[in-house]
N, C-alpha and C positions, 0 to 999 in steps of 0.2 A: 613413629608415625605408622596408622595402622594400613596395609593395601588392602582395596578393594576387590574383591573377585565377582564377575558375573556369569550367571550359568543361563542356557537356554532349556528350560523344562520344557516347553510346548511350540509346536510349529505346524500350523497347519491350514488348508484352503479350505474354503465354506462353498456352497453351491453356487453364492454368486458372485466367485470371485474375489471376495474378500481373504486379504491375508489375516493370519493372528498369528500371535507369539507372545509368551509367557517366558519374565525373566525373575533370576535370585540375583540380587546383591546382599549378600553378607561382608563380614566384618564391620558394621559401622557401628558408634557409639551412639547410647543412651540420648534420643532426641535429632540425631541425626537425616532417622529414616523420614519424617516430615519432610525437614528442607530438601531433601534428595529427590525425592519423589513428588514434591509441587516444583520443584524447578526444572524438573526431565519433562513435566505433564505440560507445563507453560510451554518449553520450547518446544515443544513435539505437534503440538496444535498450533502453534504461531508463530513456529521459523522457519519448518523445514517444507521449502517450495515443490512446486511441482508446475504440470503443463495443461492446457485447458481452452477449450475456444471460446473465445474472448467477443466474436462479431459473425455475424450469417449474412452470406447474401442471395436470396434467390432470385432467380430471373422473372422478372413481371410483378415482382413484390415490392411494394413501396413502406407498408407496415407490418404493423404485428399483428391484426385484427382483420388482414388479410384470410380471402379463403383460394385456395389452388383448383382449379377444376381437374377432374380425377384426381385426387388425392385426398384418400378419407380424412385425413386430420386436417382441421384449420392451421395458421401459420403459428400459432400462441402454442398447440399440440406440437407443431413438431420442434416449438425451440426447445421444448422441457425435452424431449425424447434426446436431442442430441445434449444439452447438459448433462446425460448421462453418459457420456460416450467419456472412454477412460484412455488416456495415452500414455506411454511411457518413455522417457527421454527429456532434453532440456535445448532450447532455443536459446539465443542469445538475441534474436530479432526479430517479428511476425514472419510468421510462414504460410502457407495457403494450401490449403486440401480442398480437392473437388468432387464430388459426384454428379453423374448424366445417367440417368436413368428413361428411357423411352419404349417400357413396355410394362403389362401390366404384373406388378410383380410385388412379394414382401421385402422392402428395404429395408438392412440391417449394414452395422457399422463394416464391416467386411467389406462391401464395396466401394468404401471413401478412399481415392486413391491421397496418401498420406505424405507430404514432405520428408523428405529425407533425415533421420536420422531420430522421428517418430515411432512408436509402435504400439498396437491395438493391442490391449488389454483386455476387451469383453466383445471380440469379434462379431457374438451372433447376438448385441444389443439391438433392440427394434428402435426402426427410424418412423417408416411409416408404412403407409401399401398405397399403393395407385391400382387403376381398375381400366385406364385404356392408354394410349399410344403418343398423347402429349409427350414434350419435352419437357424434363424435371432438372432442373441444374443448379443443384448449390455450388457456392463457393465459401469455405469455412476458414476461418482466419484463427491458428496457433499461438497464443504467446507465452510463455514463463512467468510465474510472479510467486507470491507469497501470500498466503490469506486469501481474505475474501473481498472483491472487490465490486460494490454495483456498478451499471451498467456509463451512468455517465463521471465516474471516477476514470474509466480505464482509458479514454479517449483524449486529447487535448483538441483537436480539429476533426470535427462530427463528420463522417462523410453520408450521404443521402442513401446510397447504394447499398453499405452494410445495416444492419439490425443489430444492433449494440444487445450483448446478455450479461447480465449476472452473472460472475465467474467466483466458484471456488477454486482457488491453487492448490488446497491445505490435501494431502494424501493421504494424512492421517485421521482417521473417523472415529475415535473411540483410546483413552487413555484410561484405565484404572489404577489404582496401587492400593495394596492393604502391606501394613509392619506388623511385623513380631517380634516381640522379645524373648529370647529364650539366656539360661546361662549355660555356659563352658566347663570346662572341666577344671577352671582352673576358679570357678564361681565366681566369675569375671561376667555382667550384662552386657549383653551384645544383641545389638537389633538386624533384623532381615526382615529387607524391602521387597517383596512380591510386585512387579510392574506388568499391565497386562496390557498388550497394542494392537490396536484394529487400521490397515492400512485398504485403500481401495485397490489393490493390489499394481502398481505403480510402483512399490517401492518395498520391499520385504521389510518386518518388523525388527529384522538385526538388522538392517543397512539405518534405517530412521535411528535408532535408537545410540550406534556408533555418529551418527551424523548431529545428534540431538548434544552426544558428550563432548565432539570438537569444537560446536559451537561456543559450548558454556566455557570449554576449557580457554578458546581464542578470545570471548569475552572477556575473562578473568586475568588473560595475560598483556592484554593489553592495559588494562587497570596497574598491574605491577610493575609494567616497564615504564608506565605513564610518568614523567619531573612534574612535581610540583613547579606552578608558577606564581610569585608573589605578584598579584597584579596589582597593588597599593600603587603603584608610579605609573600603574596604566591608567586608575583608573581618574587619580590625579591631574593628569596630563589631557585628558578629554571630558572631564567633566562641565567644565566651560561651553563646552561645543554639545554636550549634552542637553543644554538649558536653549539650544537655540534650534536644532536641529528639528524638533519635532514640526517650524514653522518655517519652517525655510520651504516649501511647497505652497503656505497658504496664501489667498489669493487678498490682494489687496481691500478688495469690495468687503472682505469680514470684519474690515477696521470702521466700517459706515463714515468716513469722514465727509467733510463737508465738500460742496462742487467745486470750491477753490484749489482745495489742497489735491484734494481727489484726478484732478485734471492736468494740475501739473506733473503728480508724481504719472500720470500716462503718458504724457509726452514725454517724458524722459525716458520711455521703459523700462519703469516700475512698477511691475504687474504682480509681485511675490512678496511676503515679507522677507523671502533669503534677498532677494534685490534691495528692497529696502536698509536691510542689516548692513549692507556692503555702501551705504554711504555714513559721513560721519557728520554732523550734526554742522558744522560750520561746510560743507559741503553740500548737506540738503537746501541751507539759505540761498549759496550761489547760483540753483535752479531758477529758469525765466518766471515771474511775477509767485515765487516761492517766496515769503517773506518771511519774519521772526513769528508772526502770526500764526501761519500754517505750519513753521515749523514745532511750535511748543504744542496746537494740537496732535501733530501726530508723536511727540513724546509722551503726552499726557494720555493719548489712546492707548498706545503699544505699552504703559505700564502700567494701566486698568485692566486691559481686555488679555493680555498676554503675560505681565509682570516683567516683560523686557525693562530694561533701564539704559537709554542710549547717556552714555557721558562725553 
């Protein structure tokens, strides 16, 4: 078995913040470098989470198509302005940042006071500018996630107050990879994976990339520790209950039976066919003015409309 080694050729910051970093993996065989490098480029864009405001609330603001008096940008400008706002760290539950601004001045990220154990990546990001002495007060709601998630994915119970955003979690901005083959000394083919990573600078392009190979690696061992289980005797054992289950919720009236029958299985309460199922056919007769009549219609329903077969 051959080990992998990986090298850092390139490390370095861009004007806005953005990390890069260029990797070698060598040693791998002939065909290799594919799989290596679509399945690092997969995780790297759609595992590794990160932190992101998730909801705004500003004072006096009910929508998004709001406008603020003194404040150059409508309410639509300033949600993109803060989508751009970059933090570093990891929540386990929302957390809340605030800014009050009451004079006229350029607001940038620097002044959002930050929940603890957050931290500002692109400090002197522009929010907005105000031009007199009103009060401006957001309140910004932090959460952790993975991916990208719209605005009414992230929520389960809508509150009026917040402005629900479009959130990116993803850190990472940009994967490449090109292979090479080259031979050895020993005129042995051997390929080398060139992997290239653009992070919003959150998260260094060595820490993703170590973070991208535990994943795959904790994916892959959990698949090995995994027992086989013959489920033949499960699947056995509840197939019966399989044939019935999908109408055990449905509602008596989908059967259309007639006023008689219809009336009595209500006074009984038998409102379901799972209620229905739970009587047995010399049992459905003993019901008040339920006769052999109503009972062979609703056999002859429930194995038309359903393919039940009461025996």
């Amino acid at each position: 078995m051959v080990n992998l080694s990986i090298k850092c050729l390139k490390s370095e910051k861009t004007e806005a913040g953005v990390l890069h970093g260029q990797f070698l993996i060598n040693n791998l065989r002939p065909g290799q470098g594919v799989t290596v490098g679509n399945l690092l480029r997969r995780v790297l864009l759609g595992d590794i989470g990160g932190t992101s405001i998730t909801a705004v609330r500003i004072a006096g603001v009910t929508h998004e198509f709001s406008t603020i008096e003194g404040v150059r940008e409508d309410v639509l400008e300033l949600l993109l302005n803060l989508k751009g706002i970059v933090v570093k760290g990891k929540v386990t539950e929302p957390q809340f940042g605030r800014l009050k601004i009451q004079e006229p001045t350029v607001i940038t990220a620097n002044i959002i006071e930050l929940p603890s154990g957050l931290e500002l990546v692109n400090p002197n990001h522009y929010i907005a500018t105000t031009s007199n002495s009103n009060i401006l007060e957001i309140e910004l709601k932090f959460e952790s996630g993975i991916g990208y998630h719209l605005a009414s994915q992230i929520f389960h119970e809508k509150s009026e107050d917040f402005l629900q955003m479009d959130t990116i979690f993803m850190p990472i901005q940009k994967v490449d990879f090109k292979i090479e083959s080259l031979y050895d000394s020993y005129n042995q083919l051997s390929e080398f994976l060139n992997i290239d990573i653009w992070t919003n600078g959150s998260i260094s392009p060595e820490e993703s990339i170590y973070k991208a190979s535990k994943l795959i690696v904790d994916l892959f061992s959990s698949i090995v520790k995994n027992e086989f289980v013959d489920e033949t005797n499960v699947k056995n054992k509840t197939f019966s209950s399989q044939l019935v289950d999908p109408y055990t919720n449905v509602a008596i009236e989908e059967l259309q039976l007639s006023v008689r029958a219809y009336n009595c299985l209500k006074r009984a309460q038998i409102n379901t066919i799972g209620d229905l199922l739970k009587y047995s056919p010399e049992k459905l007769q003993e019901l008040k003015n339920f006769g052999r009549k109503s009972a062979d219609e609703v056999f002859v329903t429930l194995k038309n409309k359903l393919g039940i077969i009461l025996k």
